[in-house]
Structure formats: C-alpha cells, structure tokens
C-alpha positions in Angstrom: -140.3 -5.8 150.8 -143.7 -5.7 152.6 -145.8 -8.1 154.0 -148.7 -9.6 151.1 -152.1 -8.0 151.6 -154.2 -10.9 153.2 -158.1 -10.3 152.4 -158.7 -12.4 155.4 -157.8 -10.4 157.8 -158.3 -6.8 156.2 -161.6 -4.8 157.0 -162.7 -2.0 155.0 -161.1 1.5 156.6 -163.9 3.5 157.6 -162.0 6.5 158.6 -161.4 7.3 154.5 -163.9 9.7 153.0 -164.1 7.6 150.3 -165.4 4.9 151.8 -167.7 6.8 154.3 -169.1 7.9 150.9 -170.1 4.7 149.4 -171.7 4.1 152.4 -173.8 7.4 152.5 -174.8 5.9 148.7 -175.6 2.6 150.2 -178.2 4.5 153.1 -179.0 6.4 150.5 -180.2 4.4 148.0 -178.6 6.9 145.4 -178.4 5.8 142.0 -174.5 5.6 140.9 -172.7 5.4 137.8 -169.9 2.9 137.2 -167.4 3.3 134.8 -165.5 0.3 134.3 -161.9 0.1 133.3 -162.8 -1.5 129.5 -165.2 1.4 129.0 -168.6 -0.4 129.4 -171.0 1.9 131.8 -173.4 0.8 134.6 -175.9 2.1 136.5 -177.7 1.4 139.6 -177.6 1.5 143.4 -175.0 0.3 145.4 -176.3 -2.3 147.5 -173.3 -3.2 149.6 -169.3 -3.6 149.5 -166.4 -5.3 150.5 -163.1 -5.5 150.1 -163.5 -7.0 146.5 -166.6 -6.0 145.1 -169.4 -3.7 144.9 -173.0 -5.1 144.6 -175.1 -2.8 141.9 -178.7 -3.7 141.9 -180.1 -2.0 138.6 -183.5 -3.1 138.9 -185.6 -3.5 142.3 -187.1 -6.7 141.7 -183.3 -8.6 139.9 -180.7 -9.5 142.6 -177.2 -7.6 142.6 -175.0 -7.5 140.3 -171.0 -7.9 141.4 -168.5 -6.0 140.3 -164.9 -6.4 141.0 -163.6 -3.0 142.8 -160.4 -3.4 140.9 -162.6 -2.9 137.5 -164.0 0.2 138.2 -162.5 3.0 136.5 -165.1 5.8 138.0 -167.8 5.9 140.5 -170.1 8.6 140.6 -173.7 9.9 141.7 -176.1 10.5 139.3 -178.1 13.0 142.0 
C-alpha cells in the first residue's frame, strides 16, 4: 500500500500539459467554463490554483470565487 498524499508537502507538477495550460489561462486572462460534477456551469477567469482549488473571478470588480478541483467535471476555454 502507498504512502497517503500529504498536501503539505506536494507542489503542483509543472511539467504536465495540463497544468501548464491553466496557467497560460491564468496569463491570459481567458475566460473558462467550469463544469461541475452536479451539473451546475460557471464561467469566468481563472485567477489562480493550487492543489485544491481553482479561483474563478466572474466579474472584475467581485473577489474570486473557489472551487474545489475535485468538483470539476470539465474545464474549458470559451476563446
């Protein structure tokens, strides 16, 4: 049996396409679509991640919204 996952110590892998994607979003500014696993839909730009969440700002002047990675179904540009 492996070791359990510790969040402390983990950093986000930046050699995976996916997440050097995210983080061309985040430069970006591009405005995403998030799917979440019990079918509800947001949209916005990703503001930042971590190992837990995503932050989603939907509207310039309202702070993030955050979203727990494990909830998200899909993720996709709306460019």
């Amino acid at each position: 049996m492996g070791t359990p996952f510790d969040r402390t110590t983990a950093n986000l892998d930046t050699s995976m396409p996916g997440v050097r994607q995210l983080q061309a979003w985040i430069r970006s500014k591009q405005v995403l679509s998030l799917q979440l696993s019990g079918g509800s839909q947001l949209e916005g730009s990703l503001v930042w991640q971590d190992l837990e969440f995503y932050a989603v700002r939907q509207d310039p002047a309202a702070p993030p919204v955050l979203v727990r990675r494990d909830c998200v179904a899909v993720l996709r540009s709306l460019a």
